[in-house]
C-alpha positions as CSV (number, residue, x, y, z in Angstrom):
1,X,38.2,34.8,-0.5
2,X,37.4,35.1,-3.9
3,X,37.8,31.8,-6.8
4,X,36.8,30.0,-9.5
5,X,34.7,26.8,-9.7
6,X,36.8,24.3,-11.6
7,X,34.7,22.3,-14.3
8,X,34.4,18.3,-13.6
9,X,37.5,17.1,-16.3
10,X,39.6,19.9,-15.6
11,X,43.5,18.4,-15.1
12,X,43.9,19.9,-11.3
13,X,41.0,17.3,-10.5
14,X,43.6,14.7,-11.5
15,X,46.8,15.9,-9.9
16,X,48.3,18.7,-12.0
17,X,48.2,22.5,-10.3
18,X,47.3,24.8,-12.8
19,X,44.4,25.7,-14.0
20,X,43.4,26.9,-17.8
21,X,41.4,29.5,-18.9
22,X,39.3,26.7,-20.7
23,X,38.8,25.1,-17.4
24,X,36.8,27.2,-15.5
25,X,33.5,26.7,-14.7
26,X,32.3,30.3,-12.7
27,X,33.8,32.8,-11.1
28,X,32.8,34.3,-7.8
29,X,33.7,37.1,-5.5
30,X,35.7,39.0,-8.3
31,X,38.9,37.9,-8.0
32,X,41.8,40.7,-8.9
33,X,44.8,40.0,-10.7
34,X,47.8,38.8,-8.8
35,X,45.1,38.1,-5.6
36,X,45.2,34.4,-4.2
37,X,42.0,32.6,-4.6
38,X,40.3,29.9,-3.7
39,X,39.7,26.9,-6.3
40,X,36.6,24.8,-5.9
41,X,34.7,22.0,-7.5
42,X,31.5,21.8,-8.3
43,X,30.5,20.2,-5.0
44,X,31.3,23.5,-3.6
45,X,34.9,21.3,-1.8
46,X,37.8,23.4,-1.7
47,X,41.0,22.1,-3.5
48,X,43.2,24.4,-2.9
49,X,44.6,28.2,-2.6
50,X,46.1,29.4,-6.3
51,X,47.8,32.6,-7.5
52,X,45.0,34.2,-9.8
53,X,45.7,35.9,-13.2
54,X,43.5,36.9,-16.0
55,X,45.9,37.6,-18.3
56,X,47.4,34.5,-18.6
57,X,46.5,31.6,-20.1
58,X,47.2,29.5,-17.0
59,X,44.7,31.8,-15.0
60,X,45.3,29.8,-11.5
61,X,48.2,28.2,-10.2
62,X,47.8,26.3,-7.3
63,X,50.0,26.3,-4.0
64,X,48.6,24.7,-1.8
65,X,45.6,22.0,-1.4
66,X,44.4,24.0,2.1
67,X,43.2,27.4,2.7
68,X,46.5,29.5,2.4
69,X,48.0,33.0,2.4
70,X,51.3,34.5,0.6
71,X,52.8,36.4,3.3
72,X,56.3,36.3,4.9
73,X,55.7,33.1,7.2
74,X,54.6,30.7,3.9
75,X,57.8,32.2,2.4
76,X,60.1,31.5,4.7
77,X,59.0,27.9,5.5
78,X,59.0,27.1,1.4
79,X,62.2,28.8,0.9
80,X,63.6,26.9,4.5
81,X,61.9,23.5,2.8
82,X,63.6,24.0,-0.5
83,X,67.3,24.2,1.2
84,X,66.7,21.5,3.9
85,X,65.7,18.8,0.5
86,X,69.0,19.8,-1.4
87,X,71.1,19.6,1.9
88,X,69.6,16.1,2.7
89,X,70.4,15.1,-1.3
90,X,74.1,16.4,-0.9
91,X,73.3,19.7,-3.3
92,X,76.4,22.0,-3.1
93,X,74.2,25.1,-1.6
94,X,76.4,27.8,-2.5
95,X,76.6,26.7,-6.6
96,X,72.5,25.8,-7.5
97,X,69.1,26.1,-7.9
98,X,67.8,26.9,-4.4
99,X,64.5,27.4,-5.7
100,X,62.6,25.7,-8.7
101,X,58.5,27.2,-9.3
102,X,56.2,24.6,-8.6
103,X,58.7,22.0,-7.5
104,X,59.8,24.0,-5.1
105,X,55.8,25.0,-3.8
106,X,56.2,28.5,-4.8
107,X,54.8,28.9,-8.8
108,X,57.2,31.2,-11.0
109,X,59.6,32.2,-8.5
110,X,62.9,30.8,-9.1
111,X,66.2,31.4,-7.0
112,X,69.7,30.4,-8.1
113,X,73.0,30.7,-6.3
114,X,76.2,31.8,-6.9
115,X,78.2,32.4,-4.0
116,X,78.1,35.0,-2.2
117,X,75.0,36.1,-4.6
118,X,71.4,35.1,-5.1
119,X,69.8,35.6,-8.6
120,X,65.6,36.1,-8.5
121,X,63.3,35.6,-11.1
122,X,59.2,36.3,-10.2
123,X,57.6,34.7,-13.8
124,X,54.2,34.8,-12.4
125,X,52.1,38.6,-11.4
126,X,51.1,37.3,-7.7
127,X,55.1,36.6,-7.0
128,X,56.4,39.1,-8.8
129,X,53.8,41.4,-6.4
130,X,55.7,40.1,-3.5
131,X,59.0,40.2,-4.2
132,X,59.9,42.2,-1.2
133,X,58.6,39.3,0.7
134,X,60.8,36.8,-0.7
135,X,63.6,39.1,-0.7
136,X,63.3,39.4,3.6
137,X,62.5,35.3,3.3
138,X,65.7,34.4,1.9
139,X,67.6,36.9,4.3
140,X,66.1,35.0,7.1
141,X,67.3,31.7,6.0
142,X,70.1,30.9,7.8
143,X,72.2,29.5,4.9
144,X,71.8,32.4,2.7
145,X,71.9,35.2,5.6
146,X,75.4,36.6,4.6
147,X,74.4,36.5,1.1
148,X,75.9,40.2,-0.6
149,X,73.4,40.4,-2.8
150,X,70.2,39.6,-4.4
151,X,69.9,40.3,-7.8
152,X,66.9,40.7,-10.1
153,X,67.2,39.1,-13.6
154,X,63.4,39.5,-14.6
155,X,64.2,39.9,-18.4
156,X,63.2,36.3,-19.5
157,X,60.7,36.8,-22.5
158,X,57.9,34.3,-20.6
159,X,57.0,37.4,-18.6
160,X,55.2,39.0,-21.2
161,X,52.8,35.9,-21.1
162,X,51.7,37.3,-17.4
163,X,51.4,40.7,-18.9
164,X,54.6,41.7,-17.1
165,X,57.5,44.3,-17.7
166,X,61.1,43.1,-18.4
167,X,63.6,44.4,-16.6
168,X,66.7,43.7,-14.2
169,X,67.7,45.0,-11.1
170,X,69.5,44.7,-7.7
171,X,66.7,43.9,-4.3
172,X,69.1,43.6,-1.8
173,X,72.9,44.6,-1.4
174,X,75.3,45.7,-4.0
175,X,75.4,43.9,-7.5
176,X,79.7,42.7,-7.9
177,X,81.0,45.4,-9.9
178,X,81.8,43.1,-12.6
179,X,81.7,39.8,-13.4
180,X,82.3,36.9,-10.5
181,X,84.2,33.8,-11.0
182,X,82.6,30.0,-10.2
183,X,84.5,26.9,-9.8
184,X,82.8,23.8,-11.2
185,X,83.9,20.2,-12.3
186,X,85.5,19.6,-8.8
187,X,87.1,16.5,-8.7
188,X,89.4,15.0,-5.6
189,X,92.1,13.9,-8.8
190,X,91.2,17.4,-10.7
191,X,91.7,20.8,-10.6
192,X,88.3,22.7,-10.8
193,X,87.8,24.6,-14.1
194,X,87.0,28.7,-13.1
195,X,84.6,30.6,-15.3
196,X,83.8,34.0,-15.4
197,X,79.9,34.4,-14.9
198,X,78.1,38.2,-15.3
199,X,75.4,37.6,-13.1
200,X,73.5,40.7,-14.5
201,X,73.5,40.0,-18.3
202,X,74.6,36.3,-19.1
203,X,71.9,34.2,-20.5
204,X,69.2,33.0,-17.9
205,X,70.6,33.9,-14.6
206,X,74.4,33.9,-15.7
207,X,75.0,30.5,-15.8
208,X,73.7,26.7,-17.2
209,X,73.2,25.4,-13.4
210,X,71.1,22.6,-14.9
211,X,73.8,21.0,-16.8
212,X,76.6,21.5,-13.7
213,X,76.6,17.6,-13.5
214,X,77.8,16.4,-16.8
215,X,80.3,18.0,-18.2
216,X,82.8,15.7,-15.9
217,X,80.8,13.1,-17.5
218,X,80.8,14.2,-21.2
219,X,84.8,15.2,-20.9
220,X,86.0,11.3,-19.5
221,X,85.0,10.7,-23.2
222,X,87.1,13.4,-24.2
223,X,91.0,12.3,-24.2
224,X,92.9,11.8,-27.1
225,X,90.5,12.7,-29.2
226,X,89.5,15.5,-31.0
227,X,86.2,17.4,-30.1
228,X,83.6,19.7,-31.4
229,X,81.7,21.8,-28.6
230,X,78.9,23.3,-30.3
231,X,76.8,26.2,-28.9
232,X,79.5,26.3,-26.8
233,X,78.3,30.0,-24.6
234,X,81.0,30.4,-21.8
235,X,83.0,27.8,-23.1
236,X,82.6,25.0,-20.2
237,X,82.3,21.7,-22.1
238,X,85.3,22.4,-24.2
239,X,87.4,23.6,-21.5
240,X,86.1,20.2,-19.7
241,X,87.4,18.0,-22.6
242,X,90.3,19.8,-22.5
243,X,91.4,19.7,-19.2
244,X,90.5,15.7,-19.3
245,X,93.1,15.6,-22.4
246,X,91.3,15.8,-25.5
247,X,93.8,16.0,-28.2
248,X,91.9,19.3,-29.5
249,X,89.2,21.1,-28.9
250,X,87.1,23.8,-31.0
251,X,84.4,26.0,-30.0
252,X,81.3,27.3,-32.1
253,X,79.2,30.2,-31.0
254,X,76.9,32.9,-32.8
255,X,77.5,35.2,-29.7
256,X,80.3,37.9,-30.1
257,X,80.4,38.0,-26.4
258,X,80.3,34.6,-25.2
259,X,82.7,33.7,-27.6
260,X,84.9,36.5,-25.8
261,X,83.7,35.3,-22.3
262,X,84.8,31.7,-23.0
263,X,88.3,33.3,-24.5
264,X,88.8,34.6,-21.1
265,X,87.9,31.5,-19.5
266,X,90.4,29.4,-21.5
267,X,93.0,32.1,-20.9
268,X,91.9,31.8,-16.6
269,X,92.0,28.1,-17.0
270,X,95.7,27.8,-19.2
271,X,93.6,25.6,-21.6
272,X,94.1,25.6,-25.4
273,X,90.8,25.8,-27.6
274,X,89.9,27.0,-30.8
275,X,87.3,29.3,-30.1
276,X,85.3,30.0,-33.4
277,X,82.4,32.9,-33.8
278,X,80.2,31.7,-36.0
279,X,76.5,30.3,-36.5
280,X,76.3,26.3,-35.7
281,X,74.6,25.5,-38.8
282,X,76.7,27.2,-41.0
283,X,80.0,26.4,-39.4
284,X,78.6,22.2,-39.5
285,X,77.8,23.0,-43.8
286,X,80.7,24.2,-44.1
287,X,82.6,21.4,-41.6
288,X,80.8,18.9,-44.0
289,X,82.3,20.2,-47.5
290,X,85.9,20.3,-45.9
291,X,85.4,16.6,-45.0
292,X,86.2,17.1,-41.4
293,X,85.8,15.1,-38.6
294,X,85.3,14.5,-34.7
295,X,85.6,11.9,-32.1
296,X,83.2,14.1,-29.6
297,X,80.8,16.0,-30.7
298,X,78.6,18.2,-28.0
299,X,75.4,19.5,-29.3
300,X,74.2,22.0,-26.2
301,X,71.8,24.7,-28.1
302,X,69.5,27.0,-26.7
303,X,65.5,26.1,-26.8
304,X,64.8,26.2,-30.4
305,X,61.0,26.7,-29.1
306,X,59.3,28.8,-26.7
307,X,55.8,28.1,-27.9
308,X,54.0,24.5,-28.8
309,X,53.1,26.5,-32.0
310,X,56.9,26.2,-33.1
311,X,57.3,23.0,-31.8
312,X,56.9,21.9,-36.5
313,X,60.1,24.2,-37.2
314,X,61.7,23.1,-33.8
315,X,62.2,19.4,-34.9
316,X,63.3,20.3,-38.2
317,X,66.5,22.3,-36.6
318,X,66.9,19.5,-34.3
319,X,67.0,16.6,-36.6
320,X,68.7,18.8,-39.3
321,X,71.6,19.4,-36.3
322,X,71.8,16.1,-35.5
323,X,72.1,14.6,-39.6
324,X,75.3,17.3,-39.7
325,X,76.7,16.1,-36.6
326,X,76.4,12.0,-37.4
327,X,78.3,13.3,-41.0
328,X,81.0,14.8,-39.2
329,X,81.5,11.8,-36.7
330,X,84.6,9.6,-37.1
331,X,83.9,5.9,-37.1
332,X,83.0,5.1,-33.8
333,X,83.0,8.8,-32.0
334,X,80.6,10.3,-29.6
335,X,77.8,12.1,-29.4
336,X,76.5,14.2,-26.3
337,X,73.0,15.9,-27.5
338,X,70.8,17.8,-25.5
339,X,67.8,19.6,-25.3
340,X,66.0,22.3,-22.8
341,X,62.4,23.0,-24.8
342,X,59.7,22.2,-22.2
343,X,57.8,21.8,-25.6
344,X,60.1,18.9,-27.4
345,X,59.3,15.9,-24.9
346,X,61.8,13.3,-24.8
347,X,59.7,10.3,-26.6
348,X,60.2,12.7,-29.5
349,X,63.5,14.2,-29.0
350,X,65.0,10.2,-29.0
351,X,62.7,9.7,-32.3
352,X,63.9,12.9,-33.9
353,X,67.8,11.7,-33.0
354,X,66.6,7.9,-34.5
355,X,65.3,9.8,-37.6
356,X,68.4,11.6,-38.0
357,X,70.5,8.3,-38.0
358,X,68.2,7.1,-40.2
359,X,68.6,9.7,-42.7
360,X,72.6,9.3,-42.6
361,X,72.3,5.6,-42.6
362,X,74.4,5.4,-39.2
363,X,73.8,3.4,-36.2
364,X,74.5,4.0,-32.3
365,X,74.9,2.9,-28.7
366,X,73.5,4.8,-25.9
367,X,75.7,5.2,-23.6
368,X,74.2,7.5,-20.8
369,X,70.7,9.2,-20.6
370,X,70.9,12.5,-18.9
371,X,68.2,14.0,-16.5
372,X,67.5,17.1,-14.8
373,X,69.9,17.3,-11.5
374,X,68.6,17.1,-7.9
375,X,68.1,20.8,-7.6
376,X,65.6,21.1,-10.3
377,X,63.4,18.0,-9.3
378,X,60.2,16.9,-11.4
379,X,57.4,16.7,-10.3
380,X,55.8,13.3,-11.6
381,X,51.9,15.4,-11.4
382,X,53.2,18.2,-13.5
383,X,54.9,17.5,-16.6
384,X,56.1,21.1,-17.4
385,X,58.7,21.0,-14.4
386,X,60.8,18.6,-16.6
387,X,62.1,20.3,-19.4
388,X,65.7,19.0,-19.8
389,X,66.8,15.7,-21.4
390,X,70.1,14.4,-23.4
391,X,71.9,11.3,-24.4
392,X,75.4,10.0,-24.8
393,X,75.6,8.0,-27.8
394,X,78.2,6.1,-29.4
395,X,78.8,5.3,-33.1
396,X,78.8,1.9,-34.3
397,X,81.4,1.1,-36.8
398,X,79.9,-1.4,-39.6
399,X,76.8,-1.0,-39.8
């Protein structure tokens, strides 16, 4: 098997599974892009099988610390792993993330359910290679054998970094001829909020799985009061609040067509919401000069990096955000801030939210820190699998 000899300080020596282009000592027996290789030290001990790619900057990932192979067997018994860990942690297996990269043993590929329907995204060359292997893997697994369909939604941008195409696609069955509809924020005392989800062109896979958790927990803030759902996308936070109560609700979102998709979902749900189509920043400028104001305010935006190189330009939106927000909060309302840039860790994410207070002469509680759910665990070794962070905060009145 071909490999690379990994130089003394690389960060795989110490935990970590990838290996940088910086980081290689040698190569030997010509390894091919997408092949898997071999990774060795300089003592000539193996350390593991990895997925090999050139045109990357990550040019190994590893898989496994023993001598390993990518065919149908490994997939099915990482696929079979990653469902028995979120059955023993009490994961709802037919509304998740069945599979999460490296978390999950299986680098780039990631697998998220809806239903009836699986959604598969292959981020690195050597998965995306093998896709018809996973495909028969997660037909064999007995909790996902009656799946309808597996659907391809390999349009995220991070593909280009592998030297990859964009596209999407269907692998297995029929794709739902239009959009399907999810039930979430199940409660024994509550009816469940449905929302239309179009698995084959809504953002990431068709739906925020990673925040499923907390919008119960955002929207018991919510009664009486009035509320401000920003970035609001298909509309769930707002139509959260609004079933818990919330004297009103209001929507922003840039997106023409989310803003019509969360429409719908109001209209599905019988909930009233003020669904406004506008850019964030402009509508909280313009929020500002009219001398509004919120009890609950829900700052949910997209990454505002992609790249450590606009990590400078990310903090300035993010603490910019977060100064309009703290203006437009009544005297002891709420704030529910989050962030998914891998890039903006949370040590600076909390200090960027501090400086913003600062700036507005405001102070706060925190109420609640929120983490990535059960089925996208972190991986302590491997920073990069934690990406998501947020925080409940509360307003102090008087200082």
């Amino acid at each position: 098997m071909a490999g690379l000899v990994i130089k003394p300080r690389a960060r795989i020596l110490h935990g970590h599974d990838w290996v940088f282009s910086g980081e290689v000592l040698k190569a030997f027996g010509n390894p091919m892009d997408g092949d898997v290789i071999s990774l060795k030290d300089g003592r000539d001990h193996l350390i593991g099988s990895a997925i090999y790619n050139s045109k990357s900057q990550i040019v190994a990932r590893r898989f496994s610390r023993r001598r390993q192979d990518l065919d149908l067997d490994f997939f099915q018994r990482r696929i079979a792993q990653a469902v028995e860990y979120r059955k023993r942690r009490g994961v709802d297996l037919r509304l998740c993330r069945l599979v999460w990269s490296e978390s999950d043993g299986l680098p780039g590929v990631i697998v998220d359910r809806y239903g009836d329907h699986a959604v598969l995204q292959t981020l690195t060359l050597a998965m995306d290679q093998r896709k018809a292997l996973i495909v028969e893997a997660l037909k064999a697994t007995g909790e996902l054998s009656a799946l309808h369909s597996i659907i391809e939604r390999n349009d995220a941008p991070v593909r280009r970094a592998e030297g990859m195409e964009l596209h999407t696609g269907v692998l297995m069955g029929e794709a739902p001829s239009g959009p399907i509809v999810i039930e979430i924020n199940r409660t024994p005392q509550r009816t469940p909020l449905q929302l239309e989800i179009d698995l084959m062109h809504a953002q990431k896979t068709g739906f925020y799985l990673d925040q499923l958790g907390h919008y119960g927990t955002v929207a018991r803030y919510a009664r009486d009061r009035s509320v401000l759902d920003c970035f609001t996308s298909q509309g769930a936070f707002a139509l959260a609040c609004a079933r818990a109560g919330a004297a009103k609700v209001t929507g922003v979102e840039g997106s023409a067509e989310s803003v019509a998709t969360a429409r719908r979902n109001g209209e599905r749900n019988q909930l009233a919401v003020e669904w406004i189509e506008q850019d964030v920043f402009q509508f909280l400028r313009a929020a500002e000069k009219a001398e509004a104001e919120y009890d609950l305010i829900i700052l949910d935006p997209p990454s505002f990096t992609k790249t450590k190189g606009g990590l400078r330009d990310a903090l300035r939106g993010y603490r910019e955000l977060h100064v309009r927000a703290f203006k437009l909060l009544s005297r002891d309302g709420i704030l529910a801030t989050f962030s998914c840039s891998h890039h903006v860790s949370e040590t600076v994410f909390n200090q960027t939210i501090a400086d913003a207070l600062v700036d507005v002469r405001r102070s706060a509680r925190r109420l609640h820190r929120f983490e990535q759910a059960l089925d996208h665990p972190v991986l302590p070794t491997l920073p990069e699998t934690e990406y998501f962070k947020g925080l409940l905060l509360e307003m102090m009145p008087g200082r």
